[in-house]
C-alpha positions as a Markdown table, in Angstrom:
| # | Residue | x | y | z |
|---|---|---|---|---|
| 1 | Unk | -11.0 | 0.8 | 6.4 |
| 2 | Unk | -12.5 | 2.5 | 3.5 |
| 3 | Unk | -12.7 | 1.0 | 0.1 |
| 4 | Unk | -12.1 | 3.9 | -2.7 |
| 5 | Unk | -15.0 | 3.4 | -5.8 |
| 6 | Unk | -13.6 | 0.9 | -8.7 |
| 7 | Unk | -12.8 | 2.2 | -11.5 |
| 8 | Unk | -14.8 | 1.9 | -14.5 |
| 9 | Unk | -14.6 | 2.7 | -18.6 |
| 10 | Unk | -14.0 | 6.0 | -18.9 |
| 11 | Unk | -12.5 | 7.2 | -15.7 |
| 12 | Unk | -9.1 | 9.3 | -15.5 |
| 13 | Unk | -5.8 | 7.5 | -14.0 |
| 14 | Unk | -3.2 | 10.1 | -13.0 |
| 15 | Unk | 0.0 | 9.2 | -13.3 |
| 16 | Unk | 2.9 | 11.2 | -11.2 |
| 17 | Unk | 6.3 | 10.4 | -10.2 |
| 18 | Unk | 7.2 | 10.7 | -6.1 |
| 19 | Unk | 10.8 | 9.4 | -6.2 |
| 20 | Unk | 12.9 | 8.6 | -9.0 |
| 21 | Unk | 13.0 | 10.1 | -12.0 |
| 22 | Unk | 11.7 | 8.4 | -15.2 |
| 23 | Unk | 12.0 | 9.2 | -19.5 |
| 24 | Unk | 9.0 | 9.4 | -21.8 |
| 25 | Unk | 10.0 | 6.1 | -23.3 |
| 26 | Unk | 9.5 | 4.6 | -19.9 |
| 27 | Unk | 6.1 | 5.6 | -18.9 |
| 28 | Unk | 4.4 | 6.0 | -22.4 |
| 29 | Unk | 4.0 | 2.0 | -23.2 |
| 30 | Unk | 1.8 | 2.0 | -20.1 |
| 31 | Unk | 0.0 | 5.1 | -21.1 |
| 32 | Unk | -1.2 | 3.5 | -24.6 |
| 33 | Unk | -1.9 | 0.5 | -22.7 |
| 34 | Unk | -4.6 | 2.1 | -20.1 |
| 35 | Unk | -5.9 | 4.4 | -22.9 |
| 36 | Unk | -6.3 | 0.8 | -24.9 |
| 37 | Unk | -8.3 | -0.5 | -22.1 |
| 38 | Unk | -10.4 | 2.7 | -22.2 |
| 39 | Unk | -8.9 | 4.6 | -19.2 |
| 40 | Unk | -8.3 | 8.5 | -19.8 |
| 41 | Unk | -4.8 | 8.9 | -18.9 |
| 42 | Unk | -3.6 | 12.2 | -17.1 |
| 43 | Unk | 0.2 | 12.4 | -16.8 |
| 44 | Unk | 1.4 | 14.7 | -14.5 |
| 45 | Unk | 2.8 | 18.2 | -15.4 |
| 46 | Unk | 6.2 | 17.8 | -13.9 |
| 47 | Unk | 6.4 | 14.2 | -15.0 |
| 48 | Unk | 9.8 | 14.1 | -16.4 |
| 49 | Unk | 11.6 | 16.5 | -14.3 |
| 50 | Unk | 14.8 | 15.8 | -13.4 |
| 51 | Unk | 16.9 | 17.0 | -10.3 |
| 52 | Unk | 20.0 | 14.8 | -10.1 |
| 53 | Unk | 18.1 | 11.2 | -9.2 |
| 54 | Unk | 14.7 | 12.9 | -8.4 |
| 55 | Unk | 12.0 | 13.1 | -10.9 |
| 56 | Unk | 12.3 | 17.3 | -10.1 |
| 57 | Unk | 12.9 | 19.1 | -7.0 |
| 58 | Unk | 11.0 | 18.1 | -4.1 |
| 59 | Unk | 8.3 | 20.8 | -4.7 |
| 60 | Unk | 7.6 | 20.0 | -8.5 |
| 61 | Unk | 7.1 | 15.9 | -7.0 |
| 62 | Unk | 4.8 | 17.1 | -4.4 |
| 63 | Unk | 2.9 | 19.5 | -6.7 |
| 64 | Unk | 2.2 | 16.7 | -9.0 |
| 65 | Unk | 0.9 | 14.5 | -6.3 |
| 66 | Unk | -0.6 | 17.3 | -4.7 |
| 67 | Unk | -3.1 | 18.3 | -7.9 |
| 68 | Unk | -3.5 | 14.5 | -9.0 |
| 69 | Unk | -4.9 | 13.9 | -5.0 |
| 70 | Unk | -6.9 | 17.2 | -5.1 |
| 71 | Unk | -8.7 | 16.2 | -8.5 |
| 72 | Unk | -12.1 | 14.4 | -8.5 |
| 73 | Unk | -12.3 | 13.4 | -11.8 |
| 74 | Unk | -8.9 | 11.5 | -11.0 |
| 75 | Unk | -9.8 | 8.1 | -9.5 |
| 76 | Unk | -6.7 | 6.3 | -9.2 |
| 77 | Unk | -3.2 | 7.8 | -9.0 |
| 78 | Unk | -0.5 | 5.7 | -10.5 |
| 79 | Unk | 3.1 | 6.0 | -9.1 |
| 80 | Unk | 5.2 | 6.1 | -11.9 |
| 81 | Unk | 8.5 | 3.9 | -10.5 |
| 82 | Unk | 10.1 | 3.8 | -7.1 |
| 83 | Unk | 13.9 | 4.7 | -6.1 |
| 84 | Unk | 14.1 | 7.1 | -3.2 |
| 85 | Unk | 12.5 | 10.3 | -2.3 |
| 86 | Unk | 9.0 | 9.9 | -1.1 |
| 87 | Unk | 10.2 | 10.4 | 2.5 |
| 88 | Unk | 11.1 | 13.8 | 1.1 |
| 89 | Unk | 7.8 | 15.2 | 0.3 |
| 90 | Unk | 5.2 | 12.9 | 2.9 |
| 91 | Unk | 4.8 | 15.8 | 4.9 |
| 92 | Unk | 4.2 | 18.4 | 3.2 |
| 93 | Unk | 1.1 | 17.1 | 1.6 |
| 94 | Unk | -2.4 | 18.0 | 2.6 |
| 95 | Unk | -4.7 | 15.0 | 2.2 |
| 96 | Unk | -7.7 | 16.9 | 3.7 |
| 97 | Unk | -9.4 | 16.3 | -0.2 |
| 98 | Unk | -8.1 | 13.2 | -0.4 |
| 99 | Unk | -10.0 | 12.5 | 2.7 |
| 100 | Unk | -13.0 | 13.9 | 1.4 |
| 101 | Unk | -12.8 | 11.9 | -2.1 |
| 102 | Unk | -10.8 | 8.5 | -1.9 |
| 103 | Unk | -9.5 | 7.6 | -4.6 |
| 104 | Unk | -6.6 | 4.4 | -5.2 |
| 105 | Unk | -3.0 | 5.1 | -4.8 |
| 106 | Unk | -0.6 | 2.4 | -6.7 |
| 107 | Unk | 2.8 | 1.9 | -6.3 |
| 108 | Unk | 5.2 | -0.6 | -4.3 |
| 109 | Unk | 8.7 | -0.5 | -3.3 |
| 110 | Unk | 9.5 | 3.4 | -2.4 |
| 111 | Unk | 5.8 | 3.6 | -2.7 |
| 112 | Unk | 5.4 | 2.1 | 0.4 |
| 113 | Unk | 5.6 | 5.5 | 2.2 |
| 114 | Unk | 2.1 | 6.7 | 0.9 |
| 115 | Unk | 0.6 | 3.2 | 1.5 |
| 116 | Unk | 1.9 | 3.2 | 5.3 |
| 117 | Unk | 1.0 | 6.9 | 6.1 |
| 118 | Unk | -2.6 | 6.6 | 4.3 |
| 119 | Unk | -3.3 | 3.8 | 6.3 |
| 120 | Unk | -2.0 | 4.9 | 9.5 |
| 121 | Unk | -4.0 | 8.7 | 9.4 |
| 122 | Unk | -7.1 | 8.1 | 7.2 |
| 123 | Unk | -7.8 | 4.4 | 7.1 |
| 124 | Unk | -8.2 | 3.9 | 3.5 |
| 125 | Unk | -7.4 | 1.2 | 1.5 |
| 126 | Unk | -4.3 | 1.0 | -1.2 |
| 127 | Unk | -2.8 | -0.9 | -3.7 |
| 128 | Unk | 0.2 | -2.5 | -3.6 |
| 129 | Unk | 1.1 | -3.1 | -7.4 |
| 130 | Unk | 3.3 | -3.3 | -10.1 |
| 131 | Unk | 4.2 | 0.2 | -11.7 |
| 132 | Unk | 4.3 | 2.0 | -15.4 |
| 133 | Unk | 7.9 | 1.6 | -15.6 |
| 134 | Unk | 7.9 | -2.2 | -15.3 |
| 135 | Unk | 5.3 | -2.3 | -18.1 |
| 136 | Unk | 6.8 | -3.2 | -21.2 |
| 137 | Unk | 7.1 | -1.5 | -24.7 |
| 138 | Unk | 6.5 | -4.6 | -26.7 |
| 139 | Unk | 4.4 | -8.1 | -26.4 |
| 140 | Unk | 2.1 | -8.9 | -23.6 |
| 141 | Unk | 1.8 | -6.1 | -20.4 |
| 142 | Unk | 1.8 | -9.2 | -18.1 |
| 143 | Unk | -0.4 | -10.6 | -15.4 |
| 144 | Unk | 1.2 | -8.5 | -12.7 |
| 145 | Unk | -0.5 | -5.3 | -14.6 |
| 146 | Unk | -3.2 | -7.1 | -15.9 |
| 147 | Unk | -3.7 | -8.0 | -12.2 |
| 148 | Unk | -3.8 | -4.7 | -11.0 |
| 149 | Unk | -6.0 | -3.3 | -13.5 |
| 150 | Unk | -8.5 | -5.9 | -12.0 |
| 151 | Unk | -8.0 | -4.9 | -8.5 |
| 152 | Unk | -9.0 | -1.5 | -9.5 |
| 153 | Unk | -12.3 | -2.2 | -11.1 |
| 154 | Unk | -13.1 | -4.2 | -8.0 |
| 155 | Unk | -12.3 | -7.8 | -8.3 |
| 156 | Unk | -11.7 | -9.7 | -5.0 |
| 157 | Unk | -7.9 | -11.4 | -5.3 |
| 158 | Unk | -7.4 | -14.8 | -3.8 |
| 159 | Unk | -3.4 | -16.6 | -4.2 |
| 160 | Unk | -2.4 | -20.1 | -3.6 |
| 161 | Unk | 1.2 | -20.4 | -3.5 |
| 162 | Unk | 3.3 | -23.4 | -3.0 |
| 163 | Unk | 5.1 | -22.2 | 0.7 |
| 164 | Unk | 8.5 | -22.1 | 0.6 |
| 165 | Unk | 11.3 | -23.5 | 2.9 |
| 166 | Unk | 10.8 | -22.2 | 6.5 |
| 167 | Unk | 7.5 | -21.4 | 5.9 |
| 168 | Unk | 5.2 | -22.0 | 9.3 |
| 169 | Unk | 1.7 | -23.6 | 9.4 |
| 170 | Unk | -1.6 | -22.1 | 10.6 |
| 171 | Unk | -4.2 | -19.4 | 10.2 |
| 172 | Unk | -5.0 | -16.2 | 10.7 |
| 173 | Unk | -7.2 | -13.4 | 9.9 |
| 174 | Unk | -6.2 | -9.7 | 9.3 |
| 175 | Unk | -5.9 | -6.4 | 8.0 |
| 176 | Unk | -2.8 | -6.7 | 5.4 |
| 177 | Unk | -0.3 | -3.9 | 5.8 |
| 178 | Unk | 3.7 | -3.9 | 4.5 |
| 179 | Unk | 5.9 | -3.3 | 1.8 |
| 180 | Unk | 9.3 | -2.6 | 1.4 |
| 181 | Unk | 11.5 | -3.9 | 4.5 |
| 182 | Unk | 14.0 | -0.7 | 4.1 |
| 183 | Unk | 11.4 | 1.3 | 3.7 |
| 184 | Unk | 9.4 | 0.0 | 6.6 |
| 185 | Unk | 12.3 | 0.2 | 8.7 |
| 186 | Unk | 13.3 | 4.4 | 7.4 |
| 187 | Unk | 9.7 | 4.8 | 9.2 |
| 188 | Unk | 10.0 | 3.5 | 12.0 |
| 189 | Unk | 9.4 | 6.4 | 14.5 |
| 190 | Unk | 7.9 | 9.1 | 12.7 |
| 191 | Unk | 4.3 | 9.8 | 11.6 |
| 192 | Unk | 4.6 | 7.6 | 8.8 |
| 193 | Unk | 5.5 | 4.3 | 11.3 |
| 194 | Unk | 3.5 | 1.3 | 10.4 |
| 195 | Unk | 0.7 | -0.2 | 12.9 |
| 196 | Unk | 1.2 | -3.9 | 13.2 |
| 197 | Unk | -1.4 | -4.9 | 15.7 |
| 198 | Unk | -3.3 | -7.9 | 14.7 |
| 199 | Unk | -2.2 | -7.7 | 11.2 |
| 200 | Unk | -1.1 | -9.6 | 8.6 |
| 201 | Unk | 2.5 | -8.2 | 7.7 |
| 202 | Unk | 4.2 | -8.2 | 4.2 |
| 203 | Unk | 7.7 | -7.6 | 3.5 |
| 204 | Unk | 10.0 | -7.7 | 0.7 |
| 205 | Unk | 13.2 | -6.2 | -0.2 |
| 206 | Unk | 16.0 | -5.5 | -3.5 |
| 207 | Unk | 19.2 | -5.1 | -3.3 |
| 208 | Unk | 20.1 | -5.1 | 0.3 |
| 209 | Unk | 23.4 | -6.3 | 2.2 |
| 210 | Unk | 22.7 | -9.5 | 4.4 |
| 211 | Unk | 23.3 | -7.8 | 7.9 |
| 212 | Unk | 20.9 | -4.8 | 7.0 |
| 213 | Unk | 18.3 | -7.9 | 6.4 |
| 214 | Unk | 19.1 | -8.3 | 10.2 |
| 215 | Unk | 19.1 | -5.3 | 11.2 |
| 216 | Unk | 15.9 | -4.4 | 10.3 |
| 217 | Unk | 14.8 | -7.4 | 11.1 |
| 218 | Unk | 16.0 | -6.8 | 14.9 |
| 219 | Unk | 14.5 | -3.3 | 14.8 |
| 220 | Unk | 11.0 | -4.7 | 14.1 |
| 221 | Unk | 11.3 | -6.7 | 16.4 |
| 222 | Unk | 12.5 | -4.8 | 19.1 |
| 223 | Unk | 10.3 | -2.0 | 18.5 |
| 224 | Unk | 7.1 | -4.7 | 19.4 |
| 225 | Unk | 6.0 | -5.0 | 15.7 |
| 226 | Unk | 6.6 | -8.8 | 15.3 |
| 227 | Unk | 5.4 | -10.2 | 18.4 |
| 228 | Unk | 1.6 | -9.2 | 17.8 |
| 229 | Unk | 1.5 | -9.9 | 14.3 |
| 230 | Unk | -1.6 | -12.5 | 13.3 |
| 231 | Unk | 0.9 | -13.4 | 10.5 |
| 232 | Unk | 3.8 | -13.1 | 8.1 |
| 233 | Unk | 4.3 | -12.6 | 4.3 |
| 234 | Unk | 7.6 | -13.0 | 3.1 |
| 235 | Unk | 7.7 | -11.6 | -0.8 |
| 236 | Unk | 10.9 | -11.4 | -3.1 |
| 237 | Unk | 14.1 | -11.1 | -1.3 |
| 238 | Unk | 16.2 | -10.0 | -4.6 |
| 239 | Unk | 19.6 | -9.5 | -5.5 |
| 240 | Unk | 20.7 | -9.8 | -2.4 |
| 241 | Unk | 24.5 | -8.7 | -1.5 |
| 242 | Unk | 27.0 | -10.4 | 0.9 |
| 243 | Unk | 30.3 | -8.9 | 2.3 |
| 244 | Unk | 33.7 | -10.2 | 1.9 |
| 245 | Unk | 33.7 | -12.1 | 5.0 |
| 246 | Unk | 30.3 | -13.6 | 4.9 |
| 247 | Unk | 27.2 | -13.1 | 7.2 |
| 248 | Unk | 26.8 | -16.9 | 7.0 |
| 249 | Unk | 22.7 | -16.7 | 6.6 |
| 250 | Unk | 20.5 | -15.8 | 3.1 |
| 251 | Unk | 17.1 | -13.4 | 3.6 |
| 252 | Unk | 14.6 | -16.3 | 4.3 |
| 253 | Unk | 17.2 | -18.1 | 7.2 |
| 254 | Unk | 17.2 | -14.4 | 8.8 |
| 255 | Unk | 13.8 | -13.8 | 8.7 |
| 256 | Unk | 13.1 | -17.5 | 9.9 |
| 257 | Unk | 15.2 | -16.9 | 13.3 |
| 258 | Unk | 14.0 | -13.6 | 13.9 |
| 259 | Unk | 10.1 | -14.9 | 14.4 |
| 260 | Unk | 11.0 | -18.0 | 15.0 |
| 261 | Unk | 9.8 | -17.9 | 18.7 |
| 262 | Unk | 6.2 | -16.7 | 17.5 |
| 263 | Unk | 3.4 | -18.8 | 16.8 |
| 264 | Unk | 1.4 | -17.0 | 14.0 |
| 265 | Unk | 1.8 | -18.5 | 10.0 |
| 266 | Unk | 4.2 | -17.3 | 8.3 |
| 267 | Unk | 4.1 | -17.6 | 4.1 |
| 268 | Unk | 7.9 | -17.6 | 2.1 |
| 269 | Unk | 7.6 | -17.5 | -1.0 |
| 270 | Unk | 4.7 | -14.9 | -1.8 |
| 271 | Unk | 4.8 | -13.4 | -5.9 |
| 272 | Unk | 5.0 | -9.7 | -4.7 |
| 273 | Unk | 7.9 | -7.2 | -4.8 |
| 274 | Unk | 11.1 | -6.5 | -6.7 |
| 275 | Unk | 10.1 | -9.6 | -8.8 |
| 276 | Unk | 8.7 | -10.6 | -12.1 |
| 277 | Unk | 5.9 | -12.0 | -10.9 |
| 278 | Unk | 4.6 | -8.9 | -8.7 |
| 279 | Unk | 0.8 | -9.8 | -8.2 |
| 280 | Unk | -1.6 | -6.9 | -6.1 |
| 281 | Unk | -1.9 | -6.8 | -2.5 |
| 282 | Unk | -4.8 | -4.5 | -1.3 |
| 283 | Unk | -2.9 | -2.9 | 1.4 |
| 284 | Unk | -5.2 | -2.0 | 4.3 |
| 285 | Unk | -8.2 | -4.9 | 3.2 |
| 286 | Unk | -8.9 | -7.6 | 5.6 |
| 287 | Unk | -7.5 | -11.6 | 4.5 |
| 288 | Unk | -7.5 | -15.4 | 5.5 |
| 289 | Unk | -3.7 | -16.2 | 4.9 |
| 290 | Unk | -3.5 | -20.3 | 5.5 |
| 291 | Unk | -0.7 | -21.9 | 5.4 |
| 292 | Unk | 0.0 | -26.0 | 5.6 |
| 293 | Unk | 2.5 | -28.1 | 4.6 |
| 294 | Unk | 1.9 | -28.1 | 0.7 |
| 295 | Unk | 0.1 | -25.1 | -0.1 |
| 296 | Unk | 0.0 | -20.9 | 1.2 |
| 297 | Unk | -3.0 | -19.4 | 0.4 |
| 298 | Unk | -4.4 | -15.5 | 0.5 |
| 299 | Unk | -7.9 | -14.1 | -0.3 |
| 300 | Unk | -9.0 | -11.1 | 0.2 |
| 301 | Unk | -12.3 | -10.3 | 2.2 |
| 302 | Unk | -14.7 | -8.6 | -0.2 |
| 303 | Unk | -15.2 | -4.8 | 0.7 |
| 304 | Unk | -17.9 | -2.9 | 2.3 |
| 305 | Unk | -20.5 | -2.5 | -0.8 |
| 306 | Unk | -21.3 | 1.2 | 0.5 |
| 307 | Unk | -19.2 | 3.7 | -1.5 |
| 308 | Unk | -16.5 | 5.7 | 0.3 |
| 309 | Unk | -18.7 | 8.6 | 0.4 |
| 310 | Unk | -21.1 | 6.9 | 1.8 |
| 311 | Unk | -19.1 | 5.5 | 4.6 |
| 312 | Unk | -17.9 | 9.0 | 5.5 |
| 313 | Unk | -21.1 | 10.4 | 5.8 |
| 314 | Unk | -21.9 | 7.4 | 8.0 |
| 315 | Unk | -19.4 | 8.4 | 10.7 |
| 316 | Unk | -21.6 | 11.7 | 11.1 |
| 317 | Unk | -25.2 | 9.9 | 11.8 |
| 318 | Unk | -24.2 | 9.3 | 15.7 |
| 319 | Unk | -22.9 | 12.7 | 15.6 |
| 320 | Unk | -26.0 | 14.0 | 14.3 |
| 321 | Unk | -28.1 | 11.6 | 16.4 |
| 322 | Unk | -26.4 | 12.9 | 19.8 |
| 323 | Unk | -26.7 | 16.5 | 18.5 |
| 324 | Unk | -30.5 | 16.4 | 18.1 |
| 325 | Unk | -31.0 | 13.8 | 21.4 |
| 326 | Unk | -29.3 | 17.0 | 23.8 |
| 327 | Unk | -31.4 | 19.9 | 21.5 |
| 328 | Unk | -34.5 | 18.0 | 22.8 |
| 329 | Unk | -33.2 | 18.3 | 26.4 |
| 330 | Unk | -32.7 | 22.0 | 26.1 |
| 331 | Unk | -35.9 | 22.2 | 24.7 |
| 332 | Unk | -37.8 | 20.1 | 27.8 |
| 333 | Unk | -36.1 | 22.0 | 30.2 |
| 334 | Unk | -36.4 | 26.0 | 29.0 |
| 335 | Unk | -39.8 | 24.8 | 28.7 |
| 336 | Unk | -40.3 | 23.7 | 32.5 |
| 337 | Unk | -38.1 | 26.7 | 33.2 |
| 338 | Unk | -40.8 | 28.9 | 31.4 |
| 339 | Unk | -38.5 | 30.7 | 29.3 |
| 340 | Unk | -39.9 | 29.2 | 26.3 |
């Protein structure tokens, strides 16, 4: 995976809006906020838009995200909130500069289109954070965003958590992919579909009826992306709704039975997601998650020190290597052939 450069005084954020749409009063408190901790912010041109529930039409969304992506003074893009309507503009996106110049894209809940798609086609890292919207207009920003800004200027996270009920023991050692379960589960089968191999899944969810909690549950499970998972992270399950005659089981008892006959750890309980306490994940970074009878615990491996540049350009050296090594053969042989 490839590690976009940290941010540092002085470097621009973008901040766009892919899905919902959001009011000046929203966005600006974390706009003074990154300007106070001597950010530049850039705010993109169709920012406030509005198209029924869309921040603009699905061309004015894209266009923002498409300039913000293309610019390399930019070195993080900011997702503005979540909602719906990320799906809508995935694909007509070129990420060919993006590729070129990495740069961090923020964002959880709907977000979690961008995070699985980046990770799936150009293996570079993301962050999994709280957003402007949830940044307040008075007192303290919070540790969530206080967290994130860290993430992005290159600390290493580490979490100890106390596990919840049904939480499993063990350890295991992976790259940590996820996000939102309903999102997750509106991928499943296109080019956005999340890779599970080996990996060290996270999932949380807002708002959902019980028996859609089962029935993407069953899905990833059917589909083959529980059973070679080297472990589980269940965030915030919140504001979950029942029917009138009742499902019988709450978010954690359904997610419990549906890996219940695999032996990897899983962690309940996680801050992350539709919650107050929303810490970073970096999406796509290789973690130890441990979990034991009194205490879950998460840290993030530290990330190749090479820049991302740096790692791209490394991909050519074989090239270049097997290039030159088959010149010199052509050379030997028109030479014995006497053309030369």
């Amino acid at each position: 995976m490839i590690t976009p450069a940290f941010l540092k005084p002085g470097d621009k954020i973008g901040i766009v809006a892919t899905a919902r749409k959001v009011l000046p009063a929203e966005i600006e408190p974390a706009v003074r906020w990154f300007e106070s901790q001597g950010f530049v912010v850039i705010t993109g041109r169709n920012l406030y838009a509005s198209d029924r529930q869309f921040a603009g039409a699905d061309e004015l969304r894209r266009a923002d995200l498409q300039e913000m992506l293309d610019n390399s003074d930019v070195r993080a893009v900011v997702c503005a909130r979540g909602g719906y309507g990320t799906v809508r503009i995935i694909d007509k996106l070129d990420f060919s500069g993006f590729l070129r110049d990495p740069k961090w894209i923020v964002g959880y809940s709907d977000i979690t289109v961008l995070h699985s798609h980046i990770q799936l086609h150009y293996g570079i890292e993301t962050l999994h954070a709280t957003m402007p919207l949830n940044i307040p207009a008075d007192g303290p920003v919070g540790e969530p965003a206080e967290a994130m800004l860290r993430c992005l200027c290159g600390e290493n996270p580490a979490y100890r958590v106390e596990p919840e009920a049904f939480s499993v023991p063990g350890h295991a050692r992976g790259i940590v992919v996820g996000g939102n379960l309903s999102i997750l589960y509106s991928l499943s089968g296109t080019p956005s579909d999340i890779d599970t191999r080996d990996k060290i899944l996270f999932i949380e969810d807002l708002d959902e009826y019980l028996y859609h909690i089962d029935r993407m549950m069953m899905n990833l499970k059917r589909s083959g992306k529980l059973d070679g998972l080297a472990g589980l992270i269940v965030g915030g399950m919140t504001e979950m709704r029942d029917n009138t005659i009742p499902f019988g089981k709450n978010a954690e008892q359904i997610i419990h039975e549906t890996v219940a006959e695999y032996k990897y750890p899983v962690l309940f309980g996680f801050p992350a997601g539709h919650i107050k306490e929303n810490m970073p994940l970096l999406l796509g970074r290789e973690a130890l998650l441990d979990v034991s009878a009194g205490i879950g615990s998460l840290s993030f491996q530290p990330p190749d020190q090479r820049s991302a540049s740096g790692k791209l350009k490394s991909l050519f050296k074989p090239a270049v290597f097997i290039l030159g090594f088959f010149a010199l053969l052509y050379l030997l042989y028109a030479l014995l052939l006497g053309n030369l």
